[in-house]
Each structure stands twice: as structure tokens, then as C-alpha cells.
C-alpha positions in Angstrom: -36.5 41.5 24.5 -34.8 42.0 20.7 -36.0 39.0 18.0 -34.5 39.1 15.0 -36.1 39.7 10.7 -34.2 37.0 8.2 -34.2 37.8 4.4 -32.7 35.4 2.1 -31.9 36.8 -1.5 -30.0 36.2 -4.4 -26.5 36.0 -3.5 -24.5 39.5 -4.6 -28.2 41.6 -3.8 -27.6 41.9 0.2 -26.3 45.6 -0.3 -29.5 46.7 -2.1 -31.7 44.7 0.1 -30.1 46.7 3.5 -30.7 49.9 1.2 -34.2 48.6 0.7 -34.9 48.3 4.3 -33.4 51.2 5.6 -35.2 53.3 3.7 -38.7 51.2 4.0 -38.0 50.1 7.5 -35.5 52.2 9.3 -36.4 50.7 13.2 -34.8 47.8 11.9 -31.3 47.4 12.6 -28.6 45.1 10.3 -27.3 42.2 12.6 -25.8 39.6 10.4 -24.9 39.1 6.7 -23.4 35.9 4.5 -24.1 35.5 1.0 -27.8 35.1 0.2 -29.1 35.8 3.7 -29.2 38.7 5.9 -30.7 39.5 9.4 -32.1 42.5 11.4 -32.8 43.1 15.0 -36.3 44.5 16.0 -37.2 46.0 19.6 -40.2 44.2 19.6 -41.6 40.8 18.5 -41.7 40.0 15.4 -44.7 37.8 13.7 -44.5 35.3 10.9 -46.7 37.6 8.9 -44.4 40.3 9.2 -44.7 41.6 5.8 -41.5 42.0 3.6 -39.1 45.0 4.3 -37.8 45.1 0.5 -38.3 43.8 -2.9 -35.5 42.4 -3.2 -36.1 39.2 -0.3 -37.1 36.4 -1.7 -37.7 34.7 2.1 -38.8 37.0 4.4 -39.9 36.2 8.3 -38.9 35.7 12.2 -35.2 34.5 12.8 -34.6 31.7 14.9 -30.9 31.0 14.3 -28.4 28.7 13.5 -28.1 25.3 13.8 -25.3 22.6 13.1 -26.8 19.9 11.9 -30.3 18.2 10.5 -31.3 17.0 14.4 -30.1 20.1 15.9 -32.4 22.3 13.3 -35.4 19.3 14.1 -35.3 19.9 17.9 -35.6 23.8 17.7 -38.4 23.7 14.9 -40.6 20.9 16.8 -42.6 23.3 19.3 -43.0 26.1 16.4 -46.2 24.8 15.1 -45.1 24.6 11.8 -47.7 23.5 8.9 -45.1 23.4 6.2 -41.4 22.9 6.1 -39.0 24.6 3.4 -35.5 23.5 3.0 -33.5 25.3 0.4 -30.1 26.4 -0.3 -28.9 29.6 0.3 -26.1 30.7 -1.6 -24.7 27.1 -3.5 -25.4 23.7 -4.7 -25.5 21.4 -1.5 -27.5 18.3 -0.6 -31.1 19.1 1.1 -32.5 15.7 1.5 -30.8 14.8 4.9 -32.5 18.3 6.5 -35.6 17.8 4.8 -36.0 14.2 6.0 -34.9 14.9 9.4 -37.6 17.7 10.4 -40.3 16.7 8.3 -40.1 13.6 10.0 -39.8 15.0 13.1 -42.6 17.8 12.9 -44.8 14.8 10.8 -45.6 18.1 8.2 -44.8 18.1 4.6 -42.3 20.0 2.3 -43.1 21.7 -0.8 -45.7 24.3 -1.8 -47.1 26.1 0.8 -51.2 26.6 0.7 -52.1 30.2 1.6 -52.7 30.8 5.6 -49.8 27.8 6.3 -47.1 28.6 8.9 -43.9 27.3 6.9 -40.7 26.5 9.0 -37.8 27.6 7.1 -34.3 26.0 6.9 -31.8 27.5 4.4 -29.0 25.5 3.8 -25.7 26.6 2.9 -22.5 23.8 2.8 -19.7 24.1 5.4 -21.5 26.3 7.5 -24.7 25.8 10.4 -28.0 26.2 8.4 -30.1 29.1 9.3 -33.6 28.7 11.3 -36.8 31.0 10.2 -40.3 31.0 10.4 -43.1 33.0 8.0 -46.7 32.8 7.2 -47.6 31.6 3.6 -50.1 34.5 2.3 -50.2 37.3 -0.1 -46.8 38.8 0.8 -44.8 35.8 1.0 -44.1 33.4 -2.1 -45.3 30.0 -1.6 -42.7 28.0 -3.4 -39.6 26.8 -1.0 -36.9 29.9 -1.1 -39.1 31.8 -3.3 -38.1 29.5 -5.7 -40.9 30.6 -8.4 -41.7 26.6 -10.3 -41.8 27.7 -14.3 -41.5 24.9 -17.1 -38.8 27.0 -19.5 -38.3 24.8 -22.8 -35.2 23.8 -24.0 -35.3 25.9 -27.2 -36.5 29.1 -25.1 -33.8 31.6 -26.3 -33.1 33.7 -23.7 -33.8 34.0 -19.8 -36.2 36.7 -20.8 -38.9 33.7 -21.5 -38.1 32.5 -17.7 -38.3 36.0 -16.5 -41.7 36.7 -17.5 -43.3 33.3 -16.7 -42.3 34.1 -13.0 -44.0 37.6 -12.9 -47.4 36.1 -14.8 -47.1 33.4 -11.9 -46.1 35.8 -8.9 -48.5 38.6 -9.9 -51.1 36.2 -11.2 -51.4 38.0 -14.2 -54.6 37.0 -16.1 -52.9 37.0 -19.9 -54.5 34.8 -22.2 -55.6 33.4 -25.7 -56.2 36.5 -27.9 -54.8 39.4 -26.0 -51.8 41.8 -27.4 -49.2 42.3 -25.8 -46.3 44.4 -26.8 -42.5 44.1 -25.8 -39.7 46.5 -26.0 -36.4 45.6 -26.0 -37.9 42.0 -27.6 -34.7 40.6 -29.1 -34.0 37.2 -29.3 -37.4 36.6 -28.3 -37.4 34.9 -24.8 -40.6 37.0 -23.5 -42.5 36.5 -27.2 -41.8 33.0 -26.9 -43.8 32.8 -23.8 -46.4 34.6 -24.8 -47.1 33.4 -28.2 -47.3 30.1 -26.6 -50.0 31.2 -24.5 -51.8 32.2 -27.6 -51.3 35.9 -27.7 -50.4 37.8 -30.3 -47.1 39.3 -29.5 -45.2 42.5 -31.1 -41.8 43.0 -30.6 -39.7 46.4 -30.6 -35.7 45.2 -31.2 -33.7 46.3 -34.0 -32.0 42.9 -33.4 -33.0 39.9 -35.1 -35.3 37.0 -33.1 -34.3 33.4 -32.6 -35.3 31.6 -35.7 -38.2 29.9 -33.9 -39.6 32.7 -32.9 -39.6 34.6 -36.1 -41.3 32.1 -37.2 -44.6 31.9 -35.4 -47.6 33.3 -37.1 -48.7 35.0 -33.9 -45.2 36.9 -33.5 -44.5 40.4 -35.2 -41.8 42.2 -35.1 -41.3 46.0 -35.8 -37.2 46.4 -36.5 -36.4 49.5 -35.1 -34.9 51.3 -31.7 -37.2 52.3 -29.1 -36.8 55.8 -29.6 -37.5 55.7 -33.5 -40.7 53.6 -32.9 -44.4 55.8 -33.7 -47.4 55.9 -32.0 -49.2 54.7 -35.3 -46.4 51.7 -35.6 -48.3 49.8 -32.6 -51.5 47.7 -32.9 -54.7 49.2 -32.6 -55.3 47.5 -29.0 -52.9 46.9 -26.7 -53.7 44.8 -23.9 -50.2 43.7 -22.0 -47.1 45.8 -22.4 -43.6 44.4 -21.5 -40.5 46.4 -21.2 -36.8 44.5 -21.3 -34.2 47.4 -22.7 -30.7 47.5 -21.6 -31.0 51.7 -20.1 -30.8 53.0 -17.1 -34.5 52.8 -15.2 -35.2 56.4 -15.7 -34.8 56.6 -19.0 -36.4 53.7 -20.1 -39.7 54.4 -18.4 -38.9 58.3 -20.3 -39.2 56.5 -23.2 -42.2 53.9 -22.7 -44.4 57.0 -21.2 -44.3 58.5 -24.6 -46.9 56.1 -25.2 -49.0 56.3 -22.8 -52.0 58.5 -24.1 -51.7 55.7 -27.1 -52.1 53.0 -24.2 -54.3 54.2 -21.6 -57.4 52.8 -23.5 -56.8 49.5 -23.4 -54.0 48.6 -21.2 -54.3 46.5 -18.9 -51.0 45.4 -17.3 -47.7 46.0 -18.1 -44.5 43.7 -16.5 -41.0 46.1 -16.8 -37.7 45.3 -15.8 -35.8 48.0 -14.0 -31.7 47.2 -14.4 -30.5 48.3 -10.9 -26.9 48.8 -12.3 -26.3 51.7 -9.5 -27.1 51.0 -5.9 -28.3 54.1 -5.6 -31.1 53.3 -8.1 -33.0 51.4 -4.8 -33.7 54.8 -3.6 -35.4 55.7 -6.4 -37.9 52.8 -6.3 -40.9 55.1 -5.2 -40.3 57.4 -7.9 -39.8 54.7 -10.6 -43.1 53.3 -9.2 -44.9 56.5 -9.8 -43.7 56.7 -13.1 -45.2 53.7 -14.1 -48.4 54.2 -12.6 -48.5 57.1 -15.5 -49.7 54.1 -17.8 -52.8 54.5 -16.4 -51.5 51.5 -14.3 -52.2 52.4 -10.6 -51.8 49.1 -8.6 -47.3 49.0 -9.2 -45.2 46.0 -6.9 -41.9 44.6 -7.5 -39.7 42.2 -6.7 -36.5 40.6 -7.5 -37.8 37.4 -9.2 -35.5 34.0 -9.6 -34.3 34.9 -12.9 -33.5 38.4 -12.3 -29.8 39.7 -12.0 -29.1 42.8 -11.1 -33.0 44.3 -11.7 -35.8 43.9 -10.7 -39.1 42.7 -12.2 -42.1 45.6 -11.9 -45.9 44.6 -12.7 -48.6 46.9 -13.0 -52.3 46.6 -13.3 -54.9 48.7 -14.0 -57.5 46.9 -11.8 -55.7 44.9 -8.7 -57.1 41.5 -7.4 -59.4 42.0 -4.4 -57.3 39.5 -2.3 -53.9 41.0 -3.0 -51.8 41.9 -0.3 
């Protein structure tokens, strides 16, 4: 008998996430699509742990299926043997607690954070319209915050997204950057990513003819070099360069043309390098393997991506020279 995959993503990515999966998972077939989610039939059964089909799902597991209301979506998840229940909107603003309260009351398991190993019971939320019924397994695959939702602290004065962005990739890939390192960013301007990172103590260098936001100019632990990508030297970077970050509004190809002029400068000491790929072009999903191998040229072989809370129409690549032994 069929069962059924459910992704949820960010609303306006279903297109590349069916691209994604046909070209990762081809036996699966596309069933059912509304903003933010999307399901596929499979010939055979399909486990929580069923590791994600594309980068670009921020929920991935077994479908259930709909249900009308929050006793209707209690009944069908109380003889799942759910550890952990997620309720989270799937495409708009609409009110969570009545769902929440109805099945974590009636499973007697908690919301929130999953622990690694949990069985999560997943009920995305969308108003006007049945919510939708999954179930997945909380390990190294699958994100443990509810709808992938990755939890960052962004301050009020951070000047950009970019600061957001790259918070959720240190906290996704647990990237070990810390007090000391140096980290260099291209495409740095107005200094969301720096921010970040010079509050973690690092000394960051920027690459951005444009100017940075005022507070971050001003922080003895931020440089910046004023000039384009493609004018910047080999001798213009800092001696050691532990973290590199990449942010520059090009087409994938030709940024990572441009960072792997680098990379016999880098090899040495690099350890990690977070790079976001703008998927302007659909077609740019079928490249994925090749922009993958590109990186790994850093002298970065352990690549993954995904599309992270705060990405748009990219997607967020991190890779490490020396992968955790517990990574999926």
C-alpha cells in the first residue's frame, strides 16, 4: 500500500523543492501542493527517519493527512507514539494555541524543542483550511526546533538579515567559531554577518565597497577592506584565516569563481566557510552537486545545505574541513 512524504518549506520554494526531489529522489512521486507544504507518494512505507529528499524542506517525514479541527488532529495523533508535538504555521500568521493545547493534552507529551532520538508529531497550521498531519524522528537530519524554526536572539540594532542568517547556520551546522578566530566575509556590507561575529569575539574582515552600519564600523575587532571582490589581492587578507563567509549578490557560479581564487591562500588554515548561493534561476537546483564540489575546492570536504529561516530565494552552504563524528 502507497504512504505518503510531507515537506513543509518557505512559502514561494515548493517549485525548487519538487526540482530537489526529483532529481535526489526520483521514486517519489508529487501528490499534493499549497503554499509552504508539499507531499509525495512512495510505494513503500515510509519511516519517521526518512531522511530529507532536498535542502530546501524545512519539515521533512511520514504524511498522515488532514484534519479539520484541534480534536480531529488529537484523535489521529494519539496511537502514534509521539514523544514531542510541533505545531506551527505553514504559510501565514494564525493562532496555534488551541491545536497545541488540544493534542498535547491529549497525547500528555510536550511542545517545543525536540531532544535528539524523539519521535515529534507534527501539525502545521494554516488558517481557513484543515491542518496537515506528519510524523518524523528528531535526529541529525531533521532540525529540532518546531517547523524548523531555527531559535536566534537577532538584536534590535543588527543591520541587516545577514546577522540572522548566519546565526542560524553556526546553530544548524554547529559551527565551533569562537573568541579569537578570523573570519573573513565577502560581500560584508552593512555589516549583519560582522555584527555577529565580532560579538562572538572574532576578529572579522569585511570585503564591500559599501560602507557598514555605523555600529559596526565602529568595533575595534571589525575591519574592513573597501573594494570589489574581484579587485581584492591575495596579500590584502590576514595572515590566518580561520572562517570564511560569502554573501555577494552574483549568480552561484560565479561567485564561488571568484572566492576559489583564494583558495591556495586559504587551504592552510581554513577551517569552515558558510556561503550563500542566490537560487535566482530554478534551474540553479540542478546544479547543487556541482556547486557543492566547487566548494569542497577550499580544502573544505564535508559541504551541506539548506534553506535556513532567513533565507529568500538562496540557500545557506557550510563547509568544514573536519566534520563532527555524529553528523548525519
Amino acid at each position: 500500500m502507497a504512504e505518503f512524504v510531507f515537506a513543509t518549506c518557505a512559502p514561494g520554494i515548493e517549485a525548487m523543492l519538487k526540482l530537489d526531489v526529483a532529481r535526489l529522489r526520483p521514486e517519489l512521486r508529487f501528490a499534493y501542493s499549497r503554499p509552504g507544504l508539499v507531499t509525495f507518494k512512495c510505494e513503500h512505507a515510509v519511516a519517521p527517519d526518512d531522511a530529507p529528499a532536498s535542502a530546501f524542506a524545512r519539515v521533512w517525514g511520514r504524511s498522515i493527512g488532514p484534519a479539520r479541527d484541534p480534536g480531529d488532529a488529537a484523535h489521529q495523533l494519539a496511537l502514534v507514539g509521539a514523544q514531542r508535538v510541533h505545531v506551527y504555521a505553514r504559510d501565514a500568521e494564525v493562532e496555534l494555541a488551541p491545536w497545541q493545547d488540544a493534542v498535547t493534552a491529549r497525547l500528555g507529551v510536550p511542545a517545543g524543542v525536540a531532544q535528539r532520538g524523539e519521535l515529534v508529531a507534527d501539525v502545521v497550521v494554516s488558517p481557513g483550511e484543515p491542518a496537515w498531519l506528519g510524523l518524523h524522528r528528531a535526529d541529525a537530519h531533521h532540525l529540532m526546533w518546531p517547523g524548523g524554526a531555527i531559535a536566534v536572539d537577532v538584536p534590535a540594532d543588527a543591520p541587516s538579515r545577514a546577522y540572522g542568517k548566519l546565526e542560524e547556520a553556526i546553530a544548524w551546522a554547529e559551527l565551533p567559531i569562537a573568541r579569537g578566530d578570523v573570519a573573513v566575509e565577502l560581500g560584508a556590507a552593512p555589516g549583519g554577518a560582522l555584527y555577529a561575529l565580532a560579538r562572538r569575539g572574532v576578529e572579522a574582515w569585511g570585503v564591500d565597497p559599501g560602507e557598514l552600519a555605523p555600529q559596526v564600523a565602529a568595533l575595534p575587532n571589525v575591519h574592513h577592506l573597501r573594494v570589489k571582490i574581484g579587485a581584492l589581492r591575495w596579500e590584502d587578507l590576514p595572515a590566518r584565516v580561520d572562517w570564511l563567509l560569502v554573501d555577494v549578490n552574483l549568480a552561484p557560479q560565479v561567485a564561488l569563481h571568484e572566492t576559489l581564487r583564494f583558495a591556495p591562500r586559504l587551504r592552510g588554515s581554513l577551517r569552515g566557510a558558510v556561503i550563500t548561493l542566490k537560487m535566482n534561476e530554478p534551474a540553479f537546483v540542478r546544479e547543487l552537486p556541482a556547486l557543492a564540489a566547487r566548494i569542497a575546492e577550499l580544502g573544505l570536504p564535508d559541504v551541506r545545505m539548506r534553506h535556513l529561516p532567513s533565507n529568500r530565494r538562496e540557500i545557506c552552504a557550510v563547509a568544514v574541513r573536519e566534520p563532527r563524528s555524529d553528523r548525519g
